[in-house]
C-alpha positions in Angstrom: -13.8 25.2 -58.8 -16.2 27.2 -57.0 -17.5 24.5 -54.9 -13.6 24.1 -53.7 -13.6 28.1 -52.6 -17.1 27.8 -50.9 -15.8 24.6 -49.2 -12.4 25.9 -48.0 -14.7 29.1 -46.6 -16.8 26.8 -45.0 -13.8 25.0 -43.2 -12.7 28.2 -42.5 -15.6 29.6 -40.8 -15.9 26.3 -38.7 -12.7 24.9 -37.2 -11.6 28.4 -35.7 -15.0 28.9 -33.4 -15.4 25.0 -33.1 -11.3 25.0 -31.7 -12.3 27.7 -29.5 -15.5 26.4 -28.0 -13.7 22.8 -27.7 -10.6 24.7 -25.6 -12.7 27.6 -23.9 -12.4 25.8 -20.4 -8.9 24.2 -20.5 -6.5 26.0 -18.3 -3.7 28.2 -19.9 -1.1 26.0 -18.4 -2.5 22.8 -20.2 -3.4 24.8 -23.5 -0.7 23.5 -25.6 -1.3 19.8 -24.8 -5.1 19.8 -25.0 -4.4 21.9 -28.7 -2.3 19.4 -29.8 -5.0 16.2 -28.7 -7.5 18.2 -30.4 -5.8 18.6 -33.5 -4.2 15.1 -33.3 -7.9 13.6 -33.2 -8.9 15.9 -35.8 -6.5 14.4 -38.3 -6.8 10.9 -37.4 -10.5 11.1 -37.7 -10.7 13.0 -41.3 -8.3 10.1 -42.4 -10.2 7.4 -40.9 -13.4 9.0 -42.4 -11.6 9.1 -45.8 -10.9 5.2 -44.9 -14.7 3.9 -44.7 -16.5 6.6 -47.3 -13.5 5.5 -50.2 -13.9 2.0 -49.3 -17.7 2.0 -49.3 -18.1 4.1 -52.0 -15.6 1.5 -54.3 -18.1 -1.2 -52.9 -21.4 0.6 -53.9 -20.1 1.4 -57.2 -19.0 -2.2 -57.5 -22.7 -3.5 -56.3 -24.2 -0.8 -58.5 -22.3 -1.7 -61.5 -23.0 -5.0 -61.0 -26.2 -4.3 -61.0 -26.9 -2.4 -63.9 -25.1 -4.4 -66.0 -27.2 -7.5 -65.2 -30.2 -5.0 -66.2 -28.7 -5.0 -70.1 -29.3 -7.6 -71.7 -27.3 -7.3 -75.1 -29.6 -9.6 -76.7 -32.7 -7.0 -76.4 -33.8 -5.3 -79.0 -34.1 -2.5 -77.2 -29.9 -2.6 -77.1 -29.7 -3.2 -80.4 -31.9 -0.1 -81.5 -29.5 2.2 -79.5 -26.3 0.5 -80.1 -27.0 0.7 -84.0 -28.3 4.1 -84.1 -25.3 5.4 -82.2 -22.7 3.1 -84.2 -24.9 5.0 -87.5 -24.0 8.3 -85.7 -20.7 7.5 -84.9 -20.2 5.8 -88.2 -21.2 9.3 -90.1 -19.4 11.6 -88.1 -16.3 9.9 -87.1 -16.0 7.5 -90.2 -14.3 4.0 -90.1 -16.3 0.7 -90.7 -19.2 0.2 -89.4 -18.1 -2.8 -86.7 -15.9 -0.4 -85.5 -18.2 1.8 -84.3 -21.3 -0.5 -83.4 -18.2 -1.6 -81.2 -17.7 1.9 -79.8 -21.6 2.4 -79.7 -20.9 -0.6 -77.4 -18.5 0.5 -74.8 -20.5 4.1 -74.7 -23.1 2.2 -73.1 -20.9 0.4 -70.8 -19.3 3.7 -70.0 -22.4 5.3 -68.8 -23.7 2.2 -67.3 -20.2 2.5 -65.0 -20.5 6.7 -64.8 -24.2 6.1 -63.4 -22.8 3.3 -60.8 -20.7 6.2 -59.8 -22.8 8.6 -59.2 -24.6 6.1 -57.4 -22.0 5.4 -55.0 -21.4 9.0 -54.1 -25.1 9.2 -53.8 -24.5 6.5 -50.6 -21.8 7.6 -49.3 -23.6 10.8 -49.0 -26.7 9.2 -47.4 -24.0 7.4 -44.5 -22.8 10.8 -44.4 -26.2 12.2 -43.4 -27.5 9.7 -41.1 -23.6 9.6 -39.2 -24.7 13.6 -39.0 -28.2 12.8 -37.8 -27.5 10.4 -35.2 -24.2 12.8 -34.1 -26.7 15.5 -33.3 -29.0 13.6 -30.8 -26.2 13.5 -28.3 -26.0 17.3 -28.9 -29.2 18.1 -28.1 -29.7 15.5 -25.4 -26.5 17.2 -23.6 -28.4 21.1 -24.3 -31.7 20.1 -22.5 -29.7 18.3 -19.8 -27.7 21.9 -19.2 -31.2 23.8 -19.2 -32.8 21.8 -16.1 -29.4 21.7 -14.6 -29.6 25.7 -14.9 -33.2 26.0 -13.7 -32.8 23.3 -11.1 -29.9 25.8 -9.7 -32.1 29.1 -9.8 -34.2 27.3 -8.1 
């Protein structure tokens, strides 16, 4: 719940200067329109960007999934030890037979072979969202040293 507040704050702190910078030059006869672009563009890109990151994030967990589950081989003994000492555990403290719970011991591990897909997937769609930041800066910073020897070219 926290994270939600400090992200909220974050948004907060950024789109008021960020819409000021972005509208600082645009005359007050035209400020309505070039508001209404702005914000237009802002909404359209957040949902576009919702667009790619949910569809490659379903696709990475898919490829993740896929695999890690290609990794288990049920047949291992390795599987068998954990499967049969959690279906023991589960046997003990949940009761019921014990096929029932090898069978639950089962679809734990599926279930955290899937969660770990998952967190796998974010963990991409976070990288994209890194490099996508990365490569947005350049242009920034190529457009700042442009401005400075356009400023000392004119003191000159």
């Amino acid at each position: 719940m926290l994270s939600l507040y400090l992200r909220g704050l974050g948004m907060g702190m950024i789109f008021t200067p960020l819409n000021s910078l972005a509208l600082l030059n645009i005359p007050r006869e035209q400020m309505a329109q070039a508001s209404s672009i702005m914000n237009t563009m802002r909404q359209i890109g957040g949902s576009l960007g919702i667009a790619v990151f949910t569809t490659l994030l379903t696709a990475r967990t898919s490829f993740h999934s896929q695999v890690y589950g290609q990794a288990v081989n049920s047949q291992s003994e390795a599987f068998k030890d954990v499967t049969q000492n959690m279906a023991y555990y589960l046997q003990q403290h949940g009761g019921g037979s014990f096929s029932t719970a090898m069978r639950q011991s089962q679809i734990l591990v599926s279930s955290h072979i899937n969660t770990q897909a998952f967190i796998d997937g974010i963990n991409d769609d976070f990288w994209l969202a890194c490099s996508i930041t990365i490569l947005g800066l350049i242009p920034i910073f190529m457009m700042y040293s442009r401005r400075k020897v356009a400023a000392k070219s004119d003191n000159s």
